[in-house]
C-alpha positions in Angstrom: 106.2 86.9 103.8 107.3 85.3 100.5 104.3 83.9 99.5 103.0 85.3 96.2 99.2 86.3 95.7 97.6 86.2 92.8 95.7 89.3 91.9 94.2 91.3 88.7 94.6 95.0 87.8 91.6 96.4 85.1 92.7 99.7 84.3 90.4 102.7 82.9 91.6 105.3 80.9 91.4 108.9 83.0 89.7 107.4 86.0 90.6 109.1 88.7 89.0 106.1 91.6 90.5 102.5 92.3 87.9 100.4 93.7 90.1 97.7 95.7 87.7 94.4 95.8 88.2 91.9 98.6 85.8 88.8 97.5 83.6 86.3 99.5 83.9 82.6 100.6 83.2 80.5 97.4 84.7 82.8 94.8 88.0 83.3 93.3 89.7 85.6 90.6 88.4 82.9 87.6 84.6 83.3 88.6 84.4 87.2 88.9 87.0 88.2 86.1 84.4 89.7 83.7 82.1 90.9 85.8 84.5 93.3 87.2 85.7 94.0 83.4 81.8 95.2 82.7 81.8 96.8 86.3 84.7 99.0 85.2 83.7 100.2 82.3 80.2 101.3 83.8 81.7 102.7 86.6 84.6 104.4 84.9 87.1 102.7 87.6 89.9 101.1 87.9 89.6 97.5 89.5 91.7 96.1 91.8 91.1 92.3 92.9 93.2 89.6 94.9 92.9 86.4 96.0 93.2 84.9 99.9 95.5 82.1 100.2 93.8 79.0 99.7 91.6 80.5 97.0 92.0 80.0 93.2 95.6 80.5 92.0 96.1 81.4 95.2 97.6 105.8 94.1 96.9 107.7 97.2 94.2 106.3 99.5 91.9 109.6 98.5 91.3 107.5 95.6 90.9 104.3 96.7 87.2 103.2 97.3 87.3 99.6 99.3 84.6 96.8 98.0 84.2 94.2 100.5 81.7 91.3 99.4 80.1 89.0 102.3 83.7 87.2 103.9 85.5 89.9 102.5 84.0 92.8 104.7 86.1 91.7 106.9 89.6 93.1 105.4 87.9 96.0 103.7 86.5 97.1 107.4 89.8 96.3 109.0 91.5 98.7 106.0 89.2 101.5 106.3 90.0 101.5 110.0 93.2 100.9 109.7 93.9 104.2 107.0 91.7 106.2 109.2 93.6 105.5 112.6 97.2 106.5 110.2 95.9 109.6 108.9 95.1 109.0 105.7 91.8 107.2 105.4 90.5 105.6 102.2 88.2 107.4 100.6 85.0 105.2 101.0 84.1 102.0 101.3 81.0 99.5 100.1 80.0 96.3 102.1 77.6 93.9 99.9 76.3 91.2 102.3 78.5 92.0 105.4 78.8 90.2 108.5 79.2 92.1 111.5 81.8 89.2 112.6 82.8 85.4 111.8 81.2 83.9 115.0 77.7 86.6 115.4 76.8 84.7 111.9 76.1 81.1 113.8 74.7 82.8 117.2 73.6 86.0 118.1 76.1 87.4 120.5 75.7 90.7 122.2 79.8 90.9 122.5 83.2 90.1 120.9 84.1 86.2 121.9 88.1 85.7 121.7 89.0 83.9 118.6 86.5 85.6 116.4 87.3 86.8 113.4 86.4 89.4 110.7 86.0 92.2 113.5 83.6 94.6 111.6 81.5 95.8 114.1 84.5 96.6 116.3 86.4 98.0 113.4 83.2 100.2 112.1 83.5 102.1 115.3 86.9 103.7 113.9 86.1 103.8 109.9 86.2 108.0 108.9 84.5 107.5 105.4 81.7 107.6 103.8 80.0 103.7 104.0 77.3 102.0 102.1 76.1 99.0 102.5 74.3 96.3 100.4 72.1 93.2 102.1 69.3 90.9 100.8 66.4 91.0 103.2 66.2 87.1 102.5 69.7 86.3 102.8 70.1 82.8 103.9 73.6 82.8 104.7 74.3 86.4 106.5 71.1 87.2 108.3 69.8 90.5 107.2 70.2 92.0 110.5 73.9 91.8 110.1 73.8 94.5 107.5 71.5 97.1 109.8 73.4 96.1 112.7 76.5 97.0 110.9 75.2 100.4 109.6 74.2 101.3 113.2 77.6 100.4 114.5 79.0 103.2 111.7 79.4 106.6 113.4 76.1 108.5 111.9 78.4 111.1 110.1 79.9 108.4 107.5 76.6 106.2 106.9 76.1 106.6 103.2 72.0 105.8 102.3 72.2 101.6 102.5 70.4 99.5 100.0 68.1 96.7 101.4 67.3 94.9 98.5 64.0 93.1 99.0 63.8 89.3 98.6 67.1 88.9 97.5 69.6 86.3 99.2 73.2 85.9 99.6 74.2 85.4 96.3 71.6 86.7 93.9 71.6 90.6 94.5 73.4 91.2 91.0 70.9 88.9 88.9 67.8 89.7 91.0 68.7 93.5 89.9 70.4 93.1 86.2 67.0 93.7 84.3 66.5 96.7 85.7 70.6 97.7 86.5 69.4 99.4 90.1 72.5 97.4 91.2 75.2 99.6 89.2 73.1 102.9 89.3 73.0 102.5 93.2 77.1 102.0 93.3 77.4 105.3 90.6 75.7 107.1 93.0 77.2 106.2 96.0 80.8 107.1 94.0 79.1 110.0 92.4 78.0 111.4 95.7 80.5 110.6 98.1 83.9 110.1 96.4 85.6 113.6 95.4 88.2 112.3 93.0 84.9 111.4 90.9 84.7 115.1 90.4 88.5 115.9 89.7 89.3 117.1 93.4 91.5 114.9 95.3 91.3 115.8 99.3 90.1 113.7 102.2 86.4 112.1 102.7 84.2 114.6 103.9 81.2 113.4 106.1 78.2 112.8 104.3 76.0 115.6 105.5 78.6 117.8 103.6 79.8 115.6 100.5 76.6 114.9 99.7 74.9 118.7 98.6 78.6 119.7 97.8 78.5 116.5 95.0 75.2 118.2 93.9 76.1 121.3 93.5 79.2 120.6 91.6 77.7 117.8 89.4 74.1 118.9 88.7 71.5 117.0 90.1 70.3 115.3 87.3 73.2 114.1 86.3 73.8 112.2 89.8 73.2 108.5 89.7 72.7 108.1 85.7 75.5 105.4 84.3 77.8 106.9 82.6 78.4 105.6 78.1 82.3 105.5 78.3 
């Protein structure tokens, strides 16, 4: 309490979804800043980014889609839970490079040792939205596995489609994919498919067996999945 933490706002003109971005080890506000400028304008979304203490400087939840990135799946599982056990879950929520929990990325433990930290395979147990995750099937920092573990862990009703990404790593997913932008399209769809607010109605995440053909019916499906020119 009392400590301030530092934190950008990118706002977009009549979007109706705030993507809330918790970052990984290794990054801070400075490195990511236009990234997430570009990333809002493709997406059409506002972007919402802080920093951790330590790091750098230092709307209803229907609309809030949570972004967790590698170390930062950790508070973007534990908020998707959280919301869900109140009442009033977030609307979805995308893992790139999750762990499944601080101490399972060293050694491969079948259980949930005290002191560990970063919880998401406890916390994906209680998540009521739709998820979809993003993993490198080389990553050399958070084993691949993490990311299918962490999918399976999901209750089957709110896994979204994942996105292996062959041969990439930990860090590279967004250059390995820029040349052909199969990064952005897959995150417009997820959004597209799953989010209602995308589509002007604000309610609660419905599971994806039903979001997904009501999205198609409502949007057309050609037009599913294609970027956006705002």
């Amino acid at each position: 309490l009392g400590h301030r933490i530092p934190a950008f706002f990118i706002e977009r003109p009549s979007a109706a979804v705030t993507i809330l971005f918790s970052h990984g080890n290794s990054e801070d506000l400075g490195m990511i800043f236009d990234w997430f400028t570009d990333l809002s304008r493709v997406l059409g979304v506002n972007i919402m980014e802080y920093d951790y203490t330590g790091y750098g400087k230092s709307q209803g939840p229907e609309q809030i889609v949570l972004y967790g990135r590698s170390l930062g799946s950790g508070p973007s599982c534990y908020l998707a839970a959280k919301t869900a056990k109140d009442g009033r879950s977030v609307a979805g929520v995308i893992l790139q490079s999750p762990l499944l929990s601080a101490y399972r990325v060293a050694f491969n433990f079948r259980f949930t040792c005290i002191g560990d930290k970063f919880l998401n395979v406890d916390y994906a147990l209680n998540i009521r939205c739709p998820v979809f995750i993003v993993h490198g099937t080389q990553d050399e920092v958070v084993p691949f596995w993490h990311g299918e573990e962490l999918f399976m862990a999901l209750r089957q009703p709110w896994r979204a489609k994942p996105f292996w990404v062959d041969g990439a790593g930990h860090n590279n997913i967004e250059a390995l994919l820029r040349p052909t932008g199969a990064f952005v399209d897959k995150l417009v769809e997820f959004l597209d498919l799953h989010v209602s607010a995308r589509r002007g109605r604000i309610r609660p995440p419905a599971v994806v067996p039903e979001c997904v053909p009501a999205a198609l019916r409502e949007f057309g499906v050609a037009s599913v999945g294609v970027m956006r020119k705002l």
